[in-house]
C-alpha positions as CSV (number, residue, x, y, z in Angstrom):
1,X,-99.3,-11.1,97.8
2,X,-98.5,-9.4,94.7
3,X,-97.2,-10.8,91.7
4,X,-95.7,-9.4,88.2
5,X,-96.8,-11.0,84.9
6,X,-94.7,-11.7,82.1
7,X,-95.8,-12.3,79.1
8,X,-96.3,-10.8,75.4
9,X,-98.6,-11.9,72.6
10,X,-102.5,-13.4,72.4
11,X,-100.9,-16.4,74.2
12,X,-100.5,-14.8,77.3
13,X,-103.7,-12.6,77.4
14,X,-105.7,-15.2,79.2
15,X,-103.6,-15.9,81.6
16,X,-103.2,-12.6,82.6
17,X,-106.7,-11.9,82.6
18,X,-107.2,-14.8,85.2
19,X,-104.9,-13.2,87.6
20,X,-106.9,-9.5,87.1
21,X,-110.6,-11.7,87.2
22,X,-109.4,-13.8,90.0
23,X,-108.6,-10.2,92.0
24,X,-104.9,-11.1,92.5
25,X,-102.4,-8.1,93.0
26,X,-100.9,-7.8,89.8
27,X,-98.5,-4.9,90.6
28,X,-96.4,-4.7,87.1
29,X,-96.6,-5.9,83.8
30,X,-93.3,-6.5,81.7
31,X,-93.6,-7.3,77.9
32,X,-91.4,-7.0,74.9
33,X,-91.1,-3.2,73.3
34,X,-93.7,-2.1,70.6
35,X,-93.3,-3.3,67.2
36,X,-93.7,-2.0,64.2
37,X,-96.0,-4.4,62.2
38,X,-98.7,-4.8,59.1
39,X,-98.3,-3.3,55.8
40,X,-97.8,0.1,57.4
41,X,-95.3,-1.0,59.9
42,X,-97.2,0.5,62.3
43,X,-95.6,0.7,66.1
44,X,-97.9,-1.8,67.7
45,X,-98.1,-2.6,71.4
46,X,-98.2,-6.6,72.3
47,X,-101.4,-7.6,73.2
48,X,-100.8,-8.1,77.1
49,X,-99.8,-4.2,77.4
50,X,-103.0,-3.7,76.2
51,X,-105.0,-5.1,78.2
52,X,-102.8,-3.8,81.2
53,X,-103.3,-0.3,80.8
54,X,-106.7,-1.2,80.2
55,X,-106.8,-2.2,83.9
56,X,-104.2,0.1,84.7
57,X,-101.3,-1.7,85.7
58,X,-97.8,-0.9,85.4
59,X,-95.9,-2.0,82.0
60,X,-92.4,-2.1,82.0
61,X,-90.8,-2.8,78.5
62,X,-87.1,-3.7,78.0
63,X,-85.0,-4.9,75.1
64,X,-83.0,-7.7,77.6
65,X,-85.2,-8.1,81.1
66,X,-82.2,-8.6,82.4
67,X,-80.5,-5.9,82.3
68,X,-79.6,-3.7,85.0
69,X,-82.1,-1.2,84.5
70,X,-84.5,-4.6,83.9
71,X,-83.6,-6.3,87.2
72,X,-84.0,-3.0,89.3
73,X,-87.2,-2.3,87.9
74,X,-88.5,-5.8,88.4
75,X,-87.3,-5.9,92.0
76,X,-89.0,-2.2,92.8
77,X,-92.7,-4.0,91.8
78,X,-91.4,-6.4,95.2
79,X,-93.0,-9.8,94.0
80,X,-94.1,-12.5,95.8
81,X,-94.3,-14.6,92.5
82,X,-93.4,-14.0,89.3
83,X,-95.7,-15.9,86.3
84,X,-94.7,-15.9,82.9
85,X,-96.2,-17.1,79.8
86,X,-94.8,-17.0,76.4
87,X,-92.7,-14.3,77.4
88,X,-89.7,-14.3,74.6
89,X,-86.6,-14.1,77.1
90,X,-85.2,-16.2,79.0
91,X,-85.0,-14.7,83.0
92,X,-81.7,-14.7,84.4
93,X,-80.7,-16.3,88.1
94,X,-80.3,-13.1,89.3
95,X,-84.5,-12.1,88.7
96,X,-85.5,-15.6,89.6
97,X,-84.1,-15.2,92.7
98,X,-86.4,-12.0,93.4
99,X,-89.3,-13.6,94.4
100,X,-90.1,-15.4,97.8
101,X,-92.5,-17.9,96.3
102,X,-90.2,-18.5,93.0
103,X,-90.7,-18.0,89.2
104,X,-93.5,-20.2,87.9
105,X,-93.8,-20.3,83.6
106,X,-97.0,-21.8,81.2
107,X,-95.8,-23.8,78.9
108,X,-97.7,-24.9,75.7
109,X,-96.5,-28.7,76.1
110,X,-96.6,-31.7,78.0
111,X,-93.1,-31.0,79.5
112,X,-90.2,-32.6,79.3
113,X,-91.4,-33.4,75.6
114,X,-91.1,-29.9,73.2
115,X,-89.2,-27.6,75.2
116,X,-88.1,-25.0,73.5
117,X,-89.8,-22.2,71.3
118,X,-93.0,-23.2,68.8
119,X,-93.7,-26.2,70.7
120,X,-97.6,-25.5,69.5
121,X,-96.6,-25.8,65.9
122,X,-94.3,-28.3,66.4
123,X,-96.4,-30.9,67.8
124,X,-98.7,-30.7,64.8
125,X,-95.2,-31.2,62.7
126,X,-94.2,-34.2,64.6
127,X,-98.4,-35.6,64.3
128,X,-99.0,-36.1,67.9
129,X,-102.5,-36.6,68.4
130,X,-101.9,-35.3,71.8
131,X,-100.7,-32.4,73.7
132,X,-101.1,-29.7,76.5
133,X,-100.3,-27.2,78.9
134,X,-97.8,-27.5,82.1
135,X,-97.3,-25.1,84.7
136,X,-93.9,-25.3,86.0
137,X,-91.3,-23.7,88.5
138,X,-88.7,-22.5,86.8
139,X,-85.1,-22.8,87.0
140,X,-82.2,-21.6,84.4
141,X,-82.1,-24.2,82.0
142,X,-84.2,-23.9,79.3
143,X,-87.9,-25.3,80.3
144,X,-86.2,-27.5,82.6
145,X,-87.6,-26.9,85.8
146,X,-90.2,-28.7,88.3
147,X,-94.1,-29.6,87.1
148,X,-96.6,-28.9,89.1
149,X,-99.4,-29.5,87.1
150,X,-100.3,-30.7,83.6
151,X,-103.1,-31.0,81.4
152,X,-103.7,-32.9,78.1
153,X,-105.5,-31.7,75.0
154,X,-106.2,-33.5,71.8
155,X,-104.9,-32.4,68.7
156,X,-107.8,-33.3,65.7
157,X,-106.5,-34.8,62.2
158,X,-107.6,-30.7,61.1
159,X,-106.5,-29.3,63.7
160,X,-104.7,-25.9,62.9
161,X,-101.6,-24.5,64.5
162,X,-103.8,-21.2,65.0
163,X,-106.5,-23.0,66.6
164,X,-104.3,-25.1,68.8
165,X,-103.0,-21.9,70.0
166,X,-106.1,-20.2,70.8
167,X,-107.1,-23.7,73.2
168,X,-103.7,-24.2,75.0
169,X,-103.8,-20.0,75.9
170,X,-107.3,-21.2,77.3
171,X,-106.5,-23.9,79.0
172,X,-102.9,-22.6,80.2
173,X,-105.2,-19.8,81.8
174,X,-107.9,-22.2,83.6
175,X,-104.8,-24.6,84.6
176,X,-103.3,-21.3,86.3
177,X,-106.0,-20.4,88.0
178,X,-106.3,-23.9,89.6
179,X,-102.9,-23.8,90.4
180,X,-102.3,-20.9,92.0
181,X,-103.9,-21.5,95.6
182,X,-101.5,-24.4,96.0
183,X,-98.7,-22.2,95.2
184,X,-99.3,-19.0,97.4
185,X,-100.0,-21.5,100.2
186,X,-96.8,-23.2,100.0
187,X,-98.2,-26.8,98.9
188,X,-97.9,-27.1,95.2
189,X,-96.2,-30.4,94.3
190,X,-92.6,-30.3,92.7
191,X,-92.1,-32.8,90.2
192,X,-88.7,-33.3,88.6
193,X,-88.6,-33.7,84.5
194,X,-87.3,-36.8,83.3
195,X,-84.5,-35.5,81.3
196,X,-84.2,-38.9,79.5
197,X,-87.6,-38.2,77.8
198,X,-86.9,-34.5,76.7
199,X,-87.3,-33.4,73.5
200,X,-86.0,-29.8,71.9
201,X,-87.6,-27.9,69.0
202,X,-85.9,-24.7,67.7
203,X,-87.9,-21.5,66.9
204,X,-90.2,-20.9,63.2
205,X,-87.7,-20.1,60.3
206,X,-88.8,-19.5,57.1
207,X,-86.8,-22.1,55.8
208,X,-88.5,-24.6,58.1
209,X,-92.1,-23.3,55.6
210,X,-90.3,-24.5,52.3
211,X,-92.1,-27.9,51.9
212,X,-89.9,-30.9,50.5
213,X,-91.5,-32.7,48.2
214,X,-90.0,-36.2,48.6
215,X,-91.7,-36.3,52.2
216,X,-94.6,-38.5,52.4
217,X,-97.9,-36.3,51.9
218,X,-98.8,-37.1,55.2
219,X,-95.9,-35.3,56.7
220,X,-96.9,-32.4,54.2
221,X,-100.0,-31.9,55.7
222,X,-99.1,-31.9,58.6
223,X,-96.3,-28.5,58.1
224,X,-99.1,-27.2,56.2
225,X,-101.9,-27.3,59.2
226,X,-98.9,-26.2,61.6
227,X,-98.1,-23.4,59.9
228,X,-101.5,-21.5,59.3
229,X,-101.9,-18.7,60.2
230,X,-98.4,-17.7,61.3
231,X,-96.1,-17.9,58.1
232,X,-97.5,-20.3,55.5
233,X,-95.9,-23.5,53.9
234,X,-95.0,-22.5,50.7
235,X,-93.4,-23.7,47.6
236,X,-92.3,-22.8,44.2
237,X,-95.3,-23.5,41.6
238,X,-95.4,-22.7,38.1
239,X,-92.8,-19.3,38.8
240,X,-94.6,-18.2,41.8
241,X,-94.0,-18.7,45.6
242,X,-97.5,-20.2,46.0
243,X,-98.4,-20.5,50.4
244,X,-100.4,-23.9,50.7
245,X,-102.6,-23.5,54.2
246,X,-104.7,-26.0,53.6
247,X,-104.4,-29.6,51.5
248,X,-105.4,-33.2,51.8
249,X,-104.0,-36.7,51.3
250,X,-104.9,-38.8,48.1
251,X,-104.0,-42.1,47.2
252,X,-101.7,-42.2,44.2
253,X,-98.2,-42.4,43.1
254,X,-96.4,-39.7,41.3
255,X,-92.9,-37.9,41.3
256,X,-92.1,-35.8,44.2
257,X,-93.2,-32.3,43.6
258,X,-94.5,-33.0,39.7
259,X,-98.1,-31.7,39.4
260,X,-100.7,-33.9,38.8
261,X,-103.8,-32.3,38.5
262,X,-103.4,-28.2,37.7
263,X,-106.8,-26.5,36.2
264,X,-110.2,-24.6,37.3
265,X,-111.7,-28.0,37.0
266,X,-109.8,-30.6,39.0
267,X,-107.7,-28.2,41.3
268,X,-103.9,-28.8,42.6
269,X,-102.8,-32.3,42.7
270,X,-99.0,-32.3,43.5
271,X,-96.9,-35.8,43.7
272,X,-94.8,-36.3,47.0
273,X,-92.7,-39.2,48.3
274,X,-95.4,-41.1,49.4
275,X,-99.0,-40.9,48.2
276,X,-100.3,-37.1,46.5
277,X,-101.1,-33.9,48.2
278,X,-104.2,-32.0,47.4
279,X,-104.1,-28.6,47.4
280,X,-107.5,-26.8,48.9
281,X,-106.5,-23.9,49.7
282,X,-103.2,-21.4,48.7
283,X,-102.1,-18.0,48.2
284,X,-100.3,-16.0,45.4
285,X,-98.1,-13.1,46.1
286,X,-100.2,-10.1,47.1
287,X,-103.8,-12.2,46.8
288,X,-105.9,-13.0,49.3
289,X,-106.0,-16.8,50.6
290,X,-108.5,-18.7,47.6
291,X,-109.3,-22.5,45.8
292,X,-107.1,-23.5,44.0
293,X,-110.4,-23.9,41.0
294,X,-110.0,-19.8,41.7
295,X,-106.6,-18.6,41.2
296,X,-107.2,-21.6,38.0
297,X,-110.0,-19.5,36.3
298,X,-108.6,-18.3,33.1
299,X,-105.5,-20.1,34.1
300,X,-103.7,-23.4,33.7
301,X,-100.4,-24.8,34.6
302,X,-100.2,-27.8,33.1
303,X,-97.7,-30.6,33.9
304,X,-94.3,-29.1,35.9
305,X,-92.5,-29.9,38.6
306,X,-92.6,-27.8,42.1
307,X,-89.9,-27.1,43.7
C-alpha cells in the first residue's frame, strides 16, 4: 500500500521516519516551499524534505496543496493513505477524497480540546499539567474529525514549549506506528469528538509575546516557558525590548510591571498582578540569552516601571 506524507518542520520528522524504518511505501513527500531564514536569509529546505531526499523519495512543494497543479500531483503518487503531521494547510475535500483508506492527521493535543494551530504552546499558556498526541481521520473542519487513538503526556511545572515539542513529535511518531496496522487492515476505531468540549486556539503572534503585567505572575510564567525557544516573551525594560525565557514566582506584592529588584547583585524582580516575577534568564537586542546579574554588571536600573 503506498502512502504520501505531509508534513513540514522538526515536528513531523519522526513521524516520517517511522513510516521509512517501519519499510512502508512512502511514494511522495509534499512540504511547504524553501524559506529563506537566519541572519542571512538563507533559502532553507524544511526539515522533512531533508530527510526525504536523503532516502530518496519524491518531494512535491506547492504554495496552496490544493491547487490544481497540487491535486494532480498528489493524485499521480496514487495513495492508499494520506498522513499528515503539522503540515501548515488545510487539505481540501477534493484531496481527501483521493485516498481509499482516508486522510489520517497527528495532532499535538488531546482532541477535541486545542484544535487549532500552537496547541503545544498553548497548553503550557492555559497551565495544563496534561496533554498529548491524537491520531485522527480527518474530515474538512478544522481538526474535527474521528479519534482513533490518543495518548497523554505530562507537562512539568518547567516544562518548556521547545521541549514539549520535541516529546509529543516523539510520541506522535510511536503512537503512528502503533496505529497504523489497524488502519491498513480496515479495523481502526472511529471515535466522534465531542464538539461540546472543544476548545480553539489561534496561531503565535507577536503580540500574543508582549507580557501584561497586571496578570498574576503565575500566568507570566507560564507565556514565558511557552514561548522559549520559538519567539520570546518580551517586554519593555528600562528603554529596551528585553525577551524574558526564563523566570520564577516570588511571594510579594508590588505594582504591576514596577521593578522591584534591578542590579548585578539581586537580579530582576518585576511586580505583577498577583505575587512578583523573577527574572532568571533574558535577552537584549542583538545579545546572546544571559542572567539577569550579567547584563547588570556595570549596570543598574533602578526603580521604573515595565511596560
Amino acid at each position: 500500500m503506498k502512502i504520501v506524507f505531509m508534513g513540514t518542520p522538526e515536528f513531523a520528522v519522526p513521524s516520517l521516519k517511522a513510516l521509512i524504518e517501519g519499510g512502508y511505501d512512502v511514494a511522495a513527500v509534499v512540504t511547504q516551499p524553501d524559506r529563506k531564514a537566519g541572519r542571512g536569509h538563507k533559502l532553507t529546505p524544511p526539515p522533512v524534505k531533508v530527510l526525504a531526499e536523503a532516502h530518496g523519495i519524491p518531494v512535491l512543494q506547492f504554495q496552496r496543496v490544493k491547487s490544481p497543479e497540487g491535486v494532480a500531483a498528489i493524485r499521480a503518487a496514487r495513495p492508499d493513505l494520506i498522513v499528515t503531521a503539522a503540515f501548515g494547510q488545510i487539505l481540501s475535500k477534493e484531496i481527501l477524497d483521493i485516498p481509499l483508506l482516508g486522510c489520517i492527521n497527528v495532532h499535538a493535543s488531546l482532541l477535541p480540546k486545542y484544535r487549532g494551530a500552537a496547541p503545544i504552546q498553548w497548553a503550557i499558556i492555559q497551565g495544563e499539567t496534561v496533554t498529548g498526541v491524537t491520531i485522527m481521520y480527518m474530515d474538512e473542519g478544522l481538526d474535527t474529525g474521528d479519534i482513533i487513538s490518543m495518548r497523554e503526556v505530562p507537562i512539568g511545572d518547567d516544562t518548556t514549549g521547545g521541549e514539549l515539542y520535541e516529546t509529543l513529535a516523539r510520541v506522535g511518531a510511536e503512537l503512528l506506528s502503533e496505529t497504523l496496522p489497524d488502519i491498513l487492515n480496515g479495523t481502526a476505531p472511529r471515535t466522534p469528538q465531542d464538539n461540546a468540549q472543544a476548545s480553539y486556539f489561534p496561531p503565535l503572534s507577536k503580540e500574543l509575546g508582549r507580557i501584561d503585567w497586571k496578570k498574576p505572575a503565575r500566568e507570566i510564567r507560564n507565556l514565558v516557558r511557552a514561548l522559549d525557544p520559538v519567539m520570546g516573551a518580551y517586554a519593555h525594560i528600562g528603554g529596551e525590548v528585553i525577551k524574558i525565557w526564563r523566570a520564577s514566582v516570588e511571594p510579594g506584592k508590588a505594582e504591576p510591571g514596577r521593578i522591584v529588584q534591578a542590579d548585578a547583585k539581586n537580579g530582576l524582580v518585576i511586580g505583577t498582578g498577583e505575587g512578583l516575577l523573577r527574572v532568571e534568564e533574558m535577552q537584549a537586542p542583538c545579545c546572546r540569552r544571559m542572567t539577569p546579574r550579567e547584563y547588570f554588571c556595570g549596570k543598574a536600573l533602578g526603580a521604573g516601571v515595565c511596560q
